[in-house]
N, CA and C atoms of all chains as a GROMACS GRO file, in nm:
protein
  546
    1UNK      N    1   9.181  12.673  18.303
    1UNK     CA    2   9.281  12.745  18.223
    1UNK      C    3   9.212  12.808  18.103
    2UNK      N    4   9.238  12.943  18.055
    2UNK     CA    5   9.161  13.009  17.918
    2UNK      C    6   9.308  13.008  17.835
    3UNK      N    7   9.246  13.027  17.723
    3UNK     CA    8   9.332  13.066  17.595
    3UNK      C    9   9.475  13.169  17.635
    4UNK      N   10   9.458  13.285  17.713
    4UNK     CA   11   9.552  13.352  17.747
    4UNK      C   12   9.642  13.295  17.832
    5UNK      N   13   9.568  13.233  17.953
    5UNK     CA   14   9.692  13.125  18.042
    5UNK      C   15   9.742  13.058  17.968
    6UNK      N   16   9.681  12.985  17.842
    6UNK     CA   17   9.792  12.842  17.786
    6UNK      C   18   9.889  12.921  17.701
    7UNK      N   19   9.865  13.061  17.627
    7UNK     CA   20   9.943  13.146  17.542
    7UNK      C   21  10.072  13.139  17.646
    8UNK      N   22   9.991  13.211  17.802
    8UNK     CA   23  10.146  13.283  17.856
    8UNK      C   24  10.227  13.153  17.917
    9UNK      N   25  10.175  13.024  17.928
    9UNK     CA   26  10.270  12.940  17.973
    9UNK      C   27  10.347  12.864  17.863
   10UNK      N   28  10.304  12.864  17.762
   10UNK     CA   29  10.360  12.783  17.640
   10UNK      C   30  10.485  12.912  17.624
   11UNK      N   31  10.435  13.013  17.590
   11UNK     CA   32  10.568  13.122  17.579
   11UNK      C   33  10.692  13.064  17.713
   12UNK      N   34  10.621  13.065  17.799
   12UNK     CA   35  10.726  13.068  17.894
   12UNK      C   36  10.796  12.933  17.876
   13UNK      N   37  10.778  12.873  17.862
   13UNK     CA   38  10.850  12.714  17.865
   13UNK      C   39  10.951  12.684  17.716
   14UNK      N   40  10.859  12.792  17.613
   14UNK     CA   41  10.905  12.719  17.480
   14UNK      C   42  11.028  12.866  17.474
   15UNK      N   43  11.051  12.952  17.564
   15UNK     CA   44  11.112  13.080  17.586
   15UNK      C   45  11.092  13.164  17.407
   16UNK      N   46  10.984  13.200  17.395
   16UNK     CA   47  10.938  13.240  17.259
   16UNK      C   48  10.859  13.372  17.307
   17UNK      N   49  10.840  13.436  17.222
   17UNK     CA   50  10.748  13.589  17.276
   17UNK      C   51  10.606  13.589  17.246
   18UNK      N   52  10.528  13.645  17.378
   18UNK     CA   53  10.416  13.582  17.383
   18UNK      C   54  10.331  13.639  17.287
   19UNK      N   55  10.374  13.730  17.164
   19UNK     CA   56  10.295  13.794  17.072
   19UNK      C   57  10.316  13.653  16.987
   20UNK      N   58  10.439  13.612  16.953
   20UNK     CA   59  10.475  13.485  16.865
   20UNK      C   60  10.352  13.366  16.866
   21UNK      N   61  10.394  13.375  17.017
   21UNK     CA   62  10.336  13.207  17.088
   21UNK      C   63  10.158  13.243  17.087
   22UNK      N   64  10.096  13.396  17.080
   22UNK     CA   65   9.967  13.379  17.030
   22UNK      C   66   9.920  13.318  16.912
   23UNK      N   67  10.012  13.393  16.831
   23UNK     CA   68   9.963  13.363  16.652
   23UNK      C   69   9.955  13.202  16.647
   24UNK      N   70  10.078  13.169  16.722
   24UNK     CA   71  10.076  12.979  16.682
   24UNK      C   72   9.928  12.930  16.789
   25UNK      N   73   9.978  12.964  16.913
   25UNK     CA   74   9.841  12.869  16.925
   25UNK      C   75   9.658  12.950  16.820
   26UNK      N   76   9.662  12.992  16.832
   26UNK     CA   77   9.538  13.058  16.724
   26UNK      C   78   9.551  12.943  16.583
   27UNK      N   79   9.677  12.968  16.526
   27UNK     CA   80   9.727  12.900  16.428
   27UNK      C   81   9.630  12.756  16.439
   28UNK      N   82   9.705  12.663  16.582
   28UNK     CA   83   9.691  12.567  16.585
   28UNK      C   84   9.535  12.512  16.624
   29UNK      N   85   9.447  12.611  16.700
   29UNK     CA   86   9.319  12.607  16.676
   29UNK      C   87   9.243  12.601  16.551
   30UNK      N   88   9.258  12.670  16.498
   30UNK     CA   89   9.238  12.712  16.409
   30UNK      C   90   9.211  12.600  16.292
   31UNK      N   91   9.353  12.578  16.272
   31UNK     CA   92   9.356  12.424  16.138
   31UNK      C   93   9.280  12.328  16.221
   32UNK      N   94   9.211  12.285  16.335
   32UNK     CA   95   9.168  12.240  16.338
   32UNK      C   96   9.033  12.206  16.315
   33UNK      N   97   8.996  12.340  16.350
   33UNK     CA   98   8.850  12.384  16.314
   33UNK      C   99   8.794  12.351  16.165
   34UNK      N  100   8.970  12.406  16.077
   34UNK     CA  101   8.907  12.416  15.914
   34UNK      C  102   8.928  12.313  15.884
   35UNK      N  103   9.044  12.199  15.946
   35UNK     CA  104   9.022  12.041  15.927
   35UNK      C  105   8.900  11.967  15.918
   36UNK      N  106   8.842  11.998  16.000
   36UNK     CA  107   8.715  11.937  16.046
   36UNK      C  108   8.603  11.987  15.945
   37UNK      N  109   8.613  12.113  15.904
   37UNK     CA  110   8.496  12.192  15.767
   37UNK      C  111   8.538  12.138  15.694
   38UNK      N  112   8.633  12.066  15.627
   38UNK     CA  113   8.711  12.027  15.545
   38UNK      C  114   8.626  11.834  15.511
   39UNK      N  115   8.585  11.814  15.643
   39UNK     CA  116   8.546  11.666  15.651
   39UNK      C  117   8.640  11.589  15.645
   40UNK      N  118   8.738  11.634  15.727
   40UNK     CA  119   8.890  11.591  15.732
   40UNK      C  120   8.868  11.528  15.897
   41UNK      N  121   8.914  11.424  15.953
   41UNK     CA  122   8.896  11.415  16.108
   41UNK      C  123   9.125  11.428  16.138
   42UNK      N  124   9.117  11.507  16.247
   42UNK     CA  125   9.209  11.505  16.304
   42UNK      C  126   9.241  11.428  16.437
   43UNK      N  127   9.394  11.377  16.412
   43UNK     CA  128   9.428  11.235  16.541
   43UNK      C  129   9.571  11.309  16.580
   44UNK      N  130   9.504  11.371  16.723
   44UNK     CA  131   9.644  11.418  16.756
   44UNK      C  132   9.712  11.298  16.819
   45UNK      N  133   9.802  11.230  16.824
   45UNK     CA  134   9.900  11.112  16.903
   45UNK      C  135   9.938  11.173  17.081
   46UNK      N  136   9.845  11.071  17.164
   46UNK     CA  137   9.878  11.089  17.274
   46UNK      C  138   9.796  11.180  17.367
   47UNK      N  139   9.737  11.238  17.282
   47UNK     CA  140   9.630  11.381  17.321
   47UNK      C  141   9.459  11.357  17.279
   48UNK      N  142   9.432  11.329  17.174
   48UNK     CA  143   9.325  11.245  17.172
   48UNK      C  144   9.237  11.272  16.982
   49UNK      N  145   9.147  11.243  17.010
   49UNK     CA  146   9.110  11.293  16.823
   49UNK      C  147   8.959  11.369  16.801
   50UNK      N  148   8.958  11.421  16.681
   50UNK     CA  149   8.848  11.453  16.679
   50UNK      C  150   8.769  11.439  16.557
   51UNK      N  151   8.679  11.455  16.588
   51UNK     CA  152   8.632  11.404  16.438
   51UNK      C  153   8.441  11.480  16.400
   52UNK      N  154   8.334  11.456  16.309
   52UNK     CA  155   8.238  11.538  16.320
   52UNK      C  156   8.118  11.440  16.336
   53UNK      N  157   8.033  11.453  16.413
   53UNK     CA  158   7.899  11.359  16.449
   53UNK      C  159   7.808  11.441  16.376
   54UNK      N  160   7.732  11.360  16.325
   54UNK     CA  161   7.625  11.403  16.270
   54UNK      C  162   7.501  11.412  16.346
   55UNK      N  163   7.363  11.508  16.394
   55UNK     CA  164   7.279  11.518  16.461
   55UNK      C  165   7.151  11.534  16.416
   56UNK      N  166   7.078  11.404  16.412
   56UNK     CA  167   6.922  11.467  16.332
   56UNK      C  168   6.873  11.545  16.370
   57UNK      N  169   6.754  11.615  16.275
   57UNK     CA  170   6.622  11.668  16.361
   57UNK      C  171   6.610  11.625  16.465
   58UNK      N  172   6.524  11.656  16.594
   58UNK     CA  173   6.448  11.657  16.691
   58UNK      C  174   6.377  11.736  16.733
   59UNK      N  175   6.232  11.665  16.813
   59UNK     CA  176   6.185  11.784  16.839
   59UNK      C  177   6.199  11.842  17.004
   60UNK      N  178   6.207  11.954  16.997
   60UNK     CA  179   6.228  12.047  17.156
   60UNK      C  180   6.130  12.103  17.194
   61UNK      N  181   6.136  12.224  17.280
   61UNK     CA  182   6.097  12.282  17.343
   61UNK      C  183   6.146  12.443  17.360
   62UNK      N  184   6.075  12.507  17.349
   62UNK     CA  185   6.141  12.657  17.374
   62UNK      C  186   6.128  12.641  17.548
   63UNK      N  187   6.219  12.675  17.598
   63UNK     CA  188   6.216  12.699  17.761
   63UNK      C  189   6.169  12.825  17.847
   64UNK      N  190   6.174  12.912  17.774
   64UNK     CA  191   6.075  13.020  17.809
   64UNK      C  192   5.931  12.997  17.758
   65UNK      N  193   5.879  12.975  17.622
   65UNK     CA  194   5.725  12.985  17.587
   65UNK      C  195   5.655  12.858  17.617
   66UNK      N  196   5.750  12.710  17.612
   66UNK     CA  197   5.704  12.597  17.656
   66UNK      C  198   5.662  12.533  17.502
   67UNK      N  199   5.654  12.639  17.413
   67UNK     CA  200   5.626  12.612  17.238
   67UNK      C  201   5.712  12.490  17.150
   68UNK      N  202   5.644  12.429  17.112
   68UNK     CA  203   5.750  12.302  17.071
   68UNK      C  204   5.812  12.350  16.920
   69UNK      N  205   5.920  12.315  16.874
   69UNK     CA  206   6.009  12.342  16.801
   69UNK      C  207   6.104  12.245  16.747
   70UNK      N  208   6.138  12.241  16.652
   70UNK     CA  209   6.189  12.150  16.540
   70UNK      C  210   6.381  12.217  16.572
   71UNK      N  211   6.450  12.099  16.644
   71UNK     CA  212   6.601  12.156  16.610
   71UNK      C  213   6.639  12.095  16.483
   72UNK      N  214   6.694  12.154  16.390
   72UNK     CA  215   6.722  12.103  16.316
   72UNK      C  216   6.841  12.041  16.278
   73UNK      N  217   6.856  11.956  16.200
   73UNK     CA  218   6.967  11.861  16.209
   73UNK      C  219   7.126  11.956  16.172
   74UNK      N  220   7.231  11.901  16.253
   74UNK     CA  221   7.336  12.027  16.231
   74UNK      C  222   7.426  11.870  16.241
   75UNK      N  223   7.619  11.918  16.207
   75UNK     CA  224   7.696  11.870  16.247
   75UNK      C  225   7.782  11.902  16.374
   76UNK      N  226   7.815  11.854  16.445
   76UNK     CA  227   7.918  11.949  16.580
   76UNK      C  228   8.079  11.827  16.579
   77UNK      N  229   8.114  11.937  16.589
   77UNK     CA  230   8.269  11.884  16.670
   77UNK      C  231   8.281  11.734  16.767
   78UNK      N  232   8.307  11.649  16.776
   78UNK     CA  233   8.329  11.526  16.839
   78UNK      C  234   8.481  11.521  16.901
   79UNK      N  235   8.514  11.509  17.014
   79UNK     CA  236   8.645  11.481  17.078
   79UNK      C  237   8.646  11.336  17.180
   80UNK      N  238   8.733  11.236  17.109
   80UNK     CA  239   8.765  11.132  17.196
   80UNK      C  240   8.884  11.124  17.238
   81UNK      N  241   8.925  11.112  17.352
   81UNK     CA  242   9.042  11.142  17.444
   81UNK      C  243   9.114  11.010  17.372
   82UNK      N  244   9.221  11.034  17.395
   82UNK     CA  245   9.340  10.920  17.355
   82UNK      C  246   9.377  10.829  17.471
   83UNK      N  247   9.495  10.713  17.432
   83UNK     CA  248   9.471  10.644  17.513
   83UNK      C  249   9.548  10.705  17.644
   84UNK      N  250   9.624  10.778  17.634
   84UNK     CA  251   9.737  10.855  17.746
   84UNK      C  252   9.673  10.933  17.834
   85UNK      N  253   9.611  10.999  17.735
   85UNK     CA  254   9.530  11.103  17.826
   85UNK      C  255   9.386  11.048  17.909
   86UNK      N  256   9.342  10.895  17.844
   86UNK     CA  257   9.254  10.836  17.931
   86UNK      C  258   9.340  10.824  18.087
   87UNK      N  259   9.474  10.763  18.063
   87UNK     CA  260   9.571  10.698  18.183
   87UNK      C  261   9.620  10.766  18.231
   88UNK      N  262   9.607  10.923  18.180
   88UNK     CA  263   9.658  11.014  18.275
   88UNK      C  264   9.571  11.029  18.373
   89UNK      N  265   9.444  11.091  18.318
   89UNK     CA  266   9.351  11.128  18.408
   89UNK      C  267   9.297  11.054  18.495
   90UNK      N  268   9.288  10.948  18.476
   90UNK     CA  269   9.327  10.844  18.578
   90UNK      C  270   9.410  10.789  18.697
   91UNK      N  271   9.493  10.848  18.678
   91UNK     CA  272   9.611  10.814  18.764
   91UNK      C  273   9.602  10.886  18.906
   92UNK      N  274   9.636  10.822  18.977
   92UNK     CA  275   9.599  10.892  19.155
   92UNK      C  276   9.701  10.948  19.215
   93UNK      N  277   9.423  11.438  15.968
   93UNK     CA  278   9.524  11.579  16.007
   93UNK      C  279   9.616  11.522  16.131
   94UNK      N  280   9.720  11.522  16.125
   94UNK     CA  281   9.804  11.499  16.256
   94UNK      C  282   9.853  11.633  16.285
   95UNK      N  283   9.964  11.628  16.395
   95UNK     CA  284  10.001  11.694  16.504
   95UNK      C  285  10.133  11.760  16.390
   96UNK      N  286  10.185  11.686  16.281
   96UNK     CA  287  10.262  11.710  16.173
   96UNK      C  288  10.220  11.824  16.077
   97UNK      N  289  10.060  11.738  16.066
   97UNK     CA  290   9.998  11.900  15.956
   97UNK      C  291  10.025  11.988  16.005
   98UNK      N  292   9.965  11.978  16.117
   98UNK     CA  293   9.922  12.109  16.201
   98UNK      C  294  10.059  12.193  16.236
   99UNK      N  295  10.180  12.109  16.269
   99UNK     CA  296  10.299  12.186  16.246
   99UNK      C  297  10.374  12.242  16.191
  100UNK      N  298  10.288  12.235  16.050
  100UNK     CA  299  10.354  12.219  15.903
  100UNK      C  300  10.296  12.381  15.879
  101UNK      N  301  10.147  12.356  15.907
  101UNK     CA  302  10.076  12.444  15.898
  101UNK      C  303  10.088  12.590  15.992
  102UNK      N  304  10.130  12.583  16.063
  102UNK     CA  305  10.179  12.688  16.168
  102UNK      C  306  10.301  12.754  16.137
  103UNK      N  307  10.384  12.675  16.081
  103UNK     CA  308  10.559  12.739  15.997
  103UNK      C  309  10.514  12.790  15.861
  104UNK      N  310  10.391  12.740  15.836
  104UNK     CA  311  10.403  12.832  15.690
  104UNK      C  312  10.292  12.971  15.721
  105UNK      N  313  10.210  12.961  15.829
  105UNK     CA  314  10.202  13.082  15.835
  105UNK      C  315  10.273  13.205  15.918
  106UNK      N  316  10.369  13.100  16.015
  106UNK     CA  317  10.474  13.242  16.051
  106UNK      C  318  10.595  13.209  16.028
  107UNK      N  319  10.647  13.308  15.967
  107UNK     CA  320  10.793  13.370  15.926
  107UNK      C  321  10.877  13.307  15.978
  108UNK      N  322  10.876  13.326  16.088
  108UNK     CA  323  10.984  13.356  16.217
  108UNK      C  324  11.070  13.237  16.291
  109UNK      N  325  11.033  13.101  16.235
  109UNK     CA  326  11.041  13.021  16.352
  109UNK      C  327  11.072  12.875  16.253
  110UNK      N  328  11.146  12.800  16.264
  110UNK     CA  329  11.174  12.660  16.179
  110UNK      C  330  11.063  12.545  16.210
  111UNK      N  331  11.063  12.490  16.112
  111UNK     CA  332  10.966  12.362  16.101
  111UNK      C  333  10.990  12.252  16.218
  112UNK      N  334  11.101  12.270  16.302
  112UNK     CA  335  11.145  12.162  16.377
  112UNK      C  336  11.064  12.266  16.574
  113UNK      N  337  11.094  12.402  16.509
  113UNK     CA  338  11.042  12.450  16.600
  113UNK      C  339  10.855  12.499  16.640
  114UNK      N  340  10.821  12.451  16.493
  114UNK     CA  341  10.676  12.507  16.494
  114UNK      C  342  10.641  12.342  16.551
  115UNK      N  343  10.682  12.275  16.548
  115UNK     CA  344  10.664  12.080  16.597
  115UNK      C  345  10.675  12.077  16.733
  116UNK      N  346  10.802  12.168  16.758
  116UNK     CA  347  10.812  12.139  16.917
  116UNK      C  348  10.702  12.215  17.000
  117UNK      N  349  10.617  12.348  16.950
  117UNK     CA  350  10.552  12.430  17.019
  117UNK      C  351  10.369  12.366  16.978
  118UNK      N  352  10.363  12.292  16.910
  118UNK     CA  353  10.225  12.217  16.839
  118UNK      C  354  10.241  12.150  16.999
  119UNK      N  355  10.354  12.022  17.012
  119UNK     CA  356  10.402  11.968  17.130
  119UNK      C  357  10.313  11.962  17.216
  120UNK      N  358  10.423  12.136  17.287
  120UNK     CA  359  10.429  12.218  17.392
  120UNK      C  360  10.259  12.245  17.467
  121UNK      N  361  10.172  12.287  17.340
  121UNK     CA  362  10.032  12.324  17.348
  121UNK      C  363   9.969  12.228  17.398
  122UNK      N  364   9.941  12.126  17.321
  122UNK     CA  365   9.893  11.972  17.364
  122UNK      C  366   9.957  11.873  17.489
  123UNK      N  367  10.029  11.922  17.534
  123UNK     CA  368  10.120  11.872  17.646
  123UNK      C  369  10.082  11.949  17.815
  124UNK      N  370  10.050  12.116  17.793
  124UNK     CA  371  10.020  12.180  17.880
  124UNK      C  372   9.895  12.158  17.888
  125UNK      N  373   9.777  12.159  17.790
  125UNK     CA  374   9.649  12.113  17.794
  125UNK      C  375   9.634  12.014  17.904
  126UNK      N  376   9.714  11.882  17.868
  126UNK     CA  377   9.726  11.731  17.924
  126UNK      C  378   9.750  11.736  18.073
  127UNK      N  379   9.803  11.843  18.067
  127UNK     CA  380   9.869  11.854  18.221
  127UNK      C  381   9.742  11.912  18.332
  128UNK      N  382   9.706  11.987  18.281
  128UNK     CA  383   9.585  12.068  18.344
  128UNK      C  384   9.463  12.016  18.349
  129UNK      N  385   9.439  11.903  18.232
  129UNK     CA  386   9.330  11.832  18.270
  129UNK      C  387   9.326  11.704  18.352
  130UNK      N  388   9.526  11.681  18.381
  130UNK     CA  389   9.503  11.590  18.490
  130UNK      C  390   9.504  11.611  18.600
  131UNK      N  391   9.497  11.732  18.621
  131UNK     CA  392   9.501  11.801  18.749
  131UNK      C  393   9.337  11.855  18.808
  132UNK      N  394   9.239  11.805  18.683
  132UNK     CA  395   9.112  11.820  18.686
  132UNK      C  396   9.025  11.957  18.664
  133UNK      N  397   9.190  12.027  18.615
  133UNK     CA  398   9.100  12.169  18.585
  133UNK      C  399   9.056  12.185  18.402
  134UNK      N  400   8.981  12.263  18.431
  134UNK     CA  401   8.911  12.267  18.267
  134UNK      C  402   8.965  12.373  18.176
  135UNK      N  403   8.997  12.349  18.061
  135UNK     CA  404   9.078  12.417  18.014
  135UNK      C  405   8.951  12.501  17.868
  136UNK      N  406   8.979  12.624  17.893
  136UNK     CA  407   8.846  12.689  17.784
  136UNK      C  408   8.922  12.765  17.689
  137UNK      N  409   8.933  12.707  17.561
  137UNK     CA  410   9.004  12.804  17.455
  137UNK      C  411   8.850  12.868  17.364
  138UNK      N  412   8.853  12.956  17.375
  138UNK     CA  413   8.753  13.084  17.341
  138UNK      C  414   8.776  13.086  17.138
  139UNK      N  415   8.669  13.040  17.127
  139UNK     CA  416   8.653  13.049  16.984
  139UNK      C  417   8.645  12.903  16.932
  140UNK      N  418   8.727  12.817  17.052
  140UNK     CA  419   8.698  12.665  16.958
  140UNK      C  420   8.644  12.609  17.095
  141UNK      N  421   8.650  12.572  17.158
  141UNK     CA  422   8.583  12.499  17.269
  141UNK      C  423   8.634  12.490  17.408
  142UNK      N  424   8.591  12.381  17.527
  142UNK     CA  425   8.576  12.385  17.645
  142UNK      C  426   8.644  12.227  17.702
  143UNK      N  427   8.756  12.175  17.728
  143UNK     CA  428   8.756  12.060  17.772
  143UNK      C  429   8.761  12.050  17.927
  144UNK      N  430   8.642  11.948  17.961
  144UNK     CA  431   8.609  11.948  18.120
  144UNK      C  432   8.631  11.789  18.161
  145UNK      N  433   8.651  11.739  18.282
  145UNK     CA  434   8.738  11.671  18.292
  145UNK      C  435   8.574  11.610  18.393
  146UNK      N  436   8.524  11.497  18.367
  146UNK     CA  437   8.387  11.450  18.440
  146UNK      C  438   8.446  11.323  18.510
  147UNK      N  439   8.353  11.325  18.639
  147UNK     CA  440   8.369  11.205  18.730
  147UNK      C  441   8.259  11.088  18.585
  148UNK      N  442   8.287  10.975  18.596
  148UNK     CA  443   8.148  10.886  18.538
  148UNK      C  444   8.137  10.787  18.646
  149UNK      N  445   8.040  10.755  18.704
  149UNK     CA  446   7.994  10.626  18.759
  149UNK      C  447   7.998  10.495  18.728
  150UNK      N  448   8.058  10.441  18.830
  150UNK     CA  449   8.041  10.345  18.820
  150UNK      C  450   7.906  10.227  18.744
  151UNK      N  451   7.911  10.149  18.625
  151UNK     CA  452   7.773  10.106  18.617
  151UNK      C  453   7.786   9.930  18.526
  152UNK      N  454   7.671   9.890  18.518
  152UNK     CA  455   7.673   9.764  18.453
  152UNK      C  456   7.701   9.789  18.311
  153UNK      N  457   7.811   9.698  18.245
  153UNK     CA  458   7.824   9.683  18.107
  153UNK      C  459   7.825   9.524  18.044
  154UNK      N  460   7.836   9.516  17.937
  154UNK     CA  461   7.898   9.381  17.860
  154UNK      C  462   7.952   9.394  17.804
  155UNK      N  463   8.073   9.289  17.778
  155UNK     CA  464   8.158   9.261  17.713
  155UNK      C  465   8.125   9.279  17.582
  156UNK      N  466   8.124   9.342  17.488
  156UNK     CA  467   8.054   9.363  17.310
  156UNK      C  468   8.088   9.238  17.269
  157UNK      N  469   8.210   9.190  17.294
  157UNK     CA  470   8.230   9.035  17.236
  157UNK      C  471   8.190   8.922  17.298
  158UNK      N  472   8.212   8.938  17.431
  158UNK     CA  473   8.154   8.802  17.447
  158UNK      C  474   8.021   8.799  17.519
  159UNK      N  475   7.965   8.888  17.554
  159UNK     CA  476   7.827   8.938  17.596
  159UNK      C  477   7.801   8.926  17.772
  160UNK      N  478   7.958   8.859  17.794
  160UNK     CA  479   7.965   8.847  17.929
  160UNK      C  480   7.927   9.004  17.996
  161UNK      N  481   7.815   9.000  18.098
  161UNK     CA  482   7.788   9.060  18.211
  161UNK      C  483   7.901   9.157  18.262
  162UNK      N  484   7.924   9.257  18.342
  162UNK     CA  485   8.070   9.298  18.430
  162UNK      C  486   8.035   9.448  18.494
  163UNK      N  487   8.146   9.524  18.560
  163UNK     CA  488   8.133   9.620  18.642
  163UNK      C  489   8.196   9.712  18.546
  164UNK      N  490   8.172   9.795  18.496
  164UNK     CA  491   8.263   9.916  18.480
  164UNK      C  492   8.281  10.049  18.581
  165UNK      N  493   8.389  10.035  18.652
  165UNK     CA  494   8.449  10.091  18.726
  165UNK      C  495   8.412  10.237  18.732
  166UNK      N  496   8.361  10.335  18.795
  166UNK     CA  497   8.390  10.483  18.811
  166UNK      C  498   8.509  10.516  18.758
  167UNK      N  499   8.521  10.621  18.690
  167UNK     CA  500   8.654  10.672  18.664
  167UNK      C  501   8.625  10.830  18.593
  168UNK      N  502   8.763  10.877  18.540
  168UNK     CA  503   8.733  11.008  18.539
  168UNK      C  504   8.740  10.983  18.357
  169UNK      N  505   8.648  11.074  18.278
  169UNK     CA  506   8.688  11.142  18.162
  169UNK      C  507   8.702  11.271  18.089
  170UNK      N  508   8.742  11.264  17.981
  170UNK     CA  509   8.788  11.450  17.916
  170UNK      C  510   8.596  11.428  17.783
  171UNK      N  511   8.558  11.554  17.830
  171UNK     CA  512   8.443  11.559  17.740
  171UNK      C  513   8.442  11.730  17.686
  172UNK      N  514   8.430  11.714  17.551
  172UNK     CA  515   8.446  11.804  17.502
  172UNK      C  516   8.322  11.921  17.453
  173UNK      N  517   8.323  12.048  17.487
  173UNK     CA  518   8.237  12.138  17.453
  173UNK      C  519   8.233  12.197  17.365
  174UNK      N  520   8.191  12.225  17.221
  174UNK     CA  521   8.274  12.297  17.130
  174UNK      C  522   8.210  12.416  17.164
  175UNK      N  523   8.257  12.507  17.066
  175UNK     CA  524   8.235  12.674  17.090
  175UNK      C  525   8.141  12.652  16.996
  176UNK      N  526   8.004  12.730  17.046
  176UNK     CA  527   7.902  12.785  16.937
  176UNK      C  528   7.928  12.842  16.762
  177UNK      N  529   8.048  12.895  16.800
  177UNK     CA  530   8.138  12.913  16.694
  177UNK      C  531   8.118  12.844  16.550
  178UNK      N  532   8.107  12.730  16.557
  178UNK     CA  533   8.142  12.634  16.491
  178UNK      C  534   8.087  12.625  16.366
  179UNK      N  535   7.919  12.598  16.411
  179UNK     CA  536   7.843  12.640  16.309
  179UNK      C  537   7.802  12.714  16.250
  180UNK      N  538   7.869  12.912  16.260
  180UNK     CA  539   7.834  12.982  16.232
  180UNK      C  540   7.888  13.044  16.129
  181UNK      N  541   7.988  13.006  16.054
  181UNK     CA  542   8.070  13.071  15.930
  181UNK      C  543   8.049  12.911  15.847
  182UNK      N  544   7.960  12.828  15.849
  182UNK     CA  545   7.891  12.716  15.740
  182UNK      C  546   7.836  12.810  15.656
   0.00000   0.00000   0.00000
């Protein structure tokens, strides 16, 4: 499913117009993203949470030159599924 | 941040729509997601990330508490991709 399928089915269900039902889901991406810049962790209930991992240095490899290279330490996005959505996906 | 902010946050940036209704469509979003990843398809929202739905294997674990030995079962999980995005307006 992409961004435009979940736009046009949320319109359709929530019977809202799908120019509307863009802005909100964007909306709702969105605060999450700046939640998280924020050093804020978000817990959606039922759906799962997210929160920011921290990643040291290491060293790599360029994959084309074979040249070794320093990644440097960054933060990324972390998502742990909730407990519902563990038992959903689960379910046979 | 809950599912509240975030609803809170969506009625105050559009006009159009009540606080009871920007709650029900926060919902709506996170509900259709749920649905599609139990159906094992992967759902890619473009600008924030990728959720893909992985077989894991079966393998040996322990109990953290009691250090007892055991099987952890194969089963399926949601693992998340973020969008490159992320780090680039730091």
């Amino acid at each position: 499913m992409t961004k435009a399928e979940l736009i046009d089915e949320v319109s359709r269900a929530s019977e809202l117009s799908r120019r509307h039902t863009e802005v909100i889901v964007e909306a709702v991406f969105t605060s999450i993203l700046d939640a998280l810049r924020e050093g804020d962790k978000v817990e959606l209930r039922g759906f799962g949470s997210f929160r920011l991992r921290h990643r040291s240095t290491r060293s790599g490899r360029n994959p084309k030159t074979g040249e070794g290279v320093v990644v440097p330490e960054k933060v990324v996005p972390h998502f742990k599924p909730g407990k519902e959505l563990r038992e959903l996906i689960n379910r046979d | 941040m809950t599912k509240a902010d975030i609803a809170r946050i969506v009625y105050e940036r559009h006009g159009g729509i009540s606080n009871r209704e920007a709650a029900r469509l926060v919902e709506q979003i996170f509900e259709t997601v749920k649905s599609r990843l139990s159906a094992g398809e992967k759902v890619q929202i473009t600008g924030f990330g990728t959720f893909l739905v992985r077989q894991k294997r079966e393998r040996r674990g322990r109990n953290p508490q009691t250090g007892e030995e055991m099987v952890i079962k194969s089963r399926r999980s949601v693992v998340f991709r973020p969008s490159k995005l992320f780090g680039a307006s730091e």
